[in-house]
N, C-alpha and C positions, 0 to 999 in steps of 0.2 A: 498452638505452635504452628506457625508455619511448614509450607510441604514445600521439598522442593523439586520442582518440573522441569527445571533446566539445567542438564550437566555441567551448562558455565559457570553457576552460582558454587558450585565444590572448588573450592581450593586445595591445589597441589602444594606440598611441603617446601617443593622450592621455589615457590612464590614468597613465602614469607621470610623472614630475617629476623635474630635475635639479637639487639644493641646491647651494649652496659657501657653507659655515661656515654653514651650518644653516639657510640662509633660501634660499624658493625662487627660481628663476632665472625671470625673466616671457617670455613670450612667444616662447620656446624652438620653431624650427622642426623641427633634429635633433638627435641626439644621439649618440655611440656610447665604446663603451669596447672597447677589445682588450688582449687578454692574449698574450703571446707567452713563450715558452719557450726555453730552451738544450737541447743535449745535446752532452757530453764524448765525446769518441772516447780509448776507452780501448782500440785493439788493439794487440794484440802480435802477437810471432812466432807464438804456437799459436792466431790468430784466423783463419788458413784467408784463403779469398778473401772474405771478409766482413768490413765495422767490427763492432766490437761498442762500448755505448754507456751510456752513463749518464745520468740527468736534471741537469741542471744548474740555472740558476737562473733565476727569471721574471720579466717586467717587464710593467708594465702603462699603456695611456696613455689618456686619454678625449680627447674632441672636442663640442664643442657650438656651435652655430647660431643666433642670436635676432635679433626685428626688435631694432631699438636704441631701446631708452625711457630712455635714460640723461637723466635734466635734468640741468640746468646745474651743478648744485650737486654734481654724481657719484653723488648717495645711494641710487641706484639698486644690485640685488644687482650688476648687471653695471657699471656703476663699480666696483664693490668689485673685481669681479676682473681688472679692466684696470686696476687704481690698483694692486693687486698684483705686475701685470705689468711696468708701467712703473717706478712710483715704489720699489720693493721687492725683495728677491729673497726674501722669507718664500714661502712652505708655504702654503696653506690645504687646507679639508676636503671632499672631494666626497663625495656619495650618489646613486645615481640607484634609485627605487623607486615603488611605486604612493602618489598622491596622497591614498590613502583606504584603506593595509593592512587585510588584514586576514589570520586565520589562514591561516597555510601561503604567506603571499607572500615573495616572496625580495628583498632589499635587497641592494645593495653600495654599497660605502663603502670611503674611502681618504686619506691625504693624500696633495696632487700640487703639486708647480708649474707653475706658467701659463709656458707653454716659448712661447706666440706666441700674437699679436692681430691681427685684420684685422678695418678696417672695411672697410666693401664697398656703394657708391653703385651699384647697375645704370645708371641712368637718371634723367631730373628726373620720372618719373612712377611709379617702384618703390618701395617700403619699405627704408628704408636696414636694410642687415642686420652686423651684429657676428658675429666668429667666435673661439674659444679653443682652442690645444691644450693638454694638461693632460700631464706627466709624473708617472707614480707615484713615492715618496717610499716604498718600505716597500712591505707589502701588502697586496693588495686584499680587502678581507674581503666574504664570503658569509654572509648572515646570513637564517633564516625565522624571521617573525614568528609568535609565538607564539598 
């Protein structure tokens, strides 16, 4: 694994940007995406006191956080993806990557569905905040900008 010796190679949060169906998400507080893994238990009688193991298959799921700018009309990106949620049971397309690539930045992208929505009121003097789980649809692609 790589070290890293240059504090410009970290990326700050709001360097990056979350899309769904290609248009950016506003006002995004977090974000995350995990990948998680299988593995097959393939022992036998000559595996000793040990499993022995194989890679199996991977799934991936995102999470994203924003205040809520939805107006009335839904037109908002985040309408879009709670109209998805509710009104729909289609796919859409996720990305999450730097707002301003450039060579050598890494992109992922995916289709997923919107698995759950919560609006979320703290208080009558907080920022009403929106929240999305996303299930992967397929995989999750790793891509560097050229």
């Amino acid at each position: 694994m790589p070290t890293i010796t240059d504090k410009e190679e970290i990326r700050k949060g709001r360097e990056l940007e979350f899309k769904y169906n290609g248009t950016k998400v506003g006002r995004v507080l977090s974000f995350s995406i995990t990948v998680d893994g299988e593995t097959i238990n393939v022992s036998d009688i000559d595996s000793g006191e040990w499993n022995d193991k194989i890679r199996g298959r991977k799934d991936w799921n995102a999470s994203l956080t924003a205040h809520r700018i939805e107006d009335v009309s839904g037109s908002s990106q985040q309408g879009n993806i709670t109209s998805d949620f509710i009104d729909t049971t289609n796919s859409g397309s996720i990305e999450l990557g730097p707002s301003s690539p450039t060579t050598g930045d890494v992109i992922y992208s995916g289709d997923a569905f919107v698995n759950s929505f919560t609006f979320d009121v703290a208080g009558s003097d907080e920022a009403v905040e929106s929240s999305w789980e996303f299930e992967g649809d397929g995989a999750l692609t790793r891509s560097v900008t050229a």
